[in-house]
N, C-alpha and C positions, 0 to 999 in steps of 0.2 A: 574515504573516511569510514573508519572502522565502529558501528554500531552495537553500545554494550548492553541496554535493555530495551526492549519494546512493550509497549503497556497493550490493550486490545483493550476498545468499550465495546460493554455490551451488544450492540450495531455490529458492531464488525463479527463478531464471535457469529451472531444470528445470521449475518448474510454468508458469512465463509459454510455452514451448516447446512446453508440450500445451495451451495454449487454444486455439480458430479463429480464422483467420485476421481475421476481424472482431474479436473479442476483444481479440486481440493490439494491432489499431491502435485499439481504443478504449482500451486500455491507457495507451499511448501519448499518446496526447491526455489521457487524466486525468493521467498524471504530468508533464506541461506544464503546465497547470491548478494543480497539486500545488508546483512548484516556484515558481512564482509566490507565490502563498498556501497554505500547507498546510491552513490552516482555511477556504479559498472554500465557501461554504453549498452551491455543487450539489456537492462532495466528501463530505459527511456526515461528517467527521474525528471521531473518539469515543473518549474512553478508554475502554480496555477494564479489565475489573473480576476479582476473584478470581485464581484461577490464572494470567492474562494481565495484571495490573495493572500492569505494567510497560509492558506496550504497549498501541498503537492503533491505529485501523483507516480507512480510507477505503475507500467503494462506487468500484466500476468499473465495473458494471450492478446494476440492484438484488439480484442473486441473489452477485455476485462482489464481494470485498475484497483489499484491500493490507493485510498486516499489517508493520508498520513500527516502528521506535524511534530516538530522537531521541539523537545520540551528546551532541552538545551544542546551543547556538542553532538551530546553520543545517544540521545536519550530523546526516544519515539513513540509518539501514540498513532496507532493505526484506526482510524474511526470507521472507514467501511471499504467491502472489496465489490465488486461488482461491475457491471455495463457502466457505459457512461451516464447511466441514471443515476447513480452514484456523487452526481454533481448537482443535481435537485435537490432542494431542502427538505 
């Protein structure tokens, strides 16, 4: 599924800003990857369950996630990237 806009809230702008500089650009390249196909298999895309079941998540290194939801089709808001802390309110 081929993704045409991604929104960013503030949250996610502030946490993409304190990853490193490595990070940062592998960030980047997953969300290339991302916008192409939201579910590419090296992305790991997953619903998430419980408290978060409205959203889901893609790896950005094994330890880092995108947490995101789907406004409509094609149309994404990424609300935060980071550790799995990232699933704490």
């Amino acid at each position: 599924m081929k993704i045409s806009k991604i929104h960013y809230t503030s949250r996610f702008i502030k946490d993409f800003k304190k990853l490193s500089k490595e990070k940062q650009k592998l960030a980047i390249e997953r969300e290339r990857l991302f916008r192409k196909n939201c579910f590419d298999s090296q992305l790991k895309t997953h619903k998430l369950t419980g408290s978060l079941k409205d959203y889901w998540a893609f790896s950005v290194t094994y330890s880092d996630r995108v947490l995101f939801g789907f406004i409509n089709g094609n149309e994404i808001i990424f609300y935060k990237i980071g550790t799995h802390e990232i699933y704490k309110p």
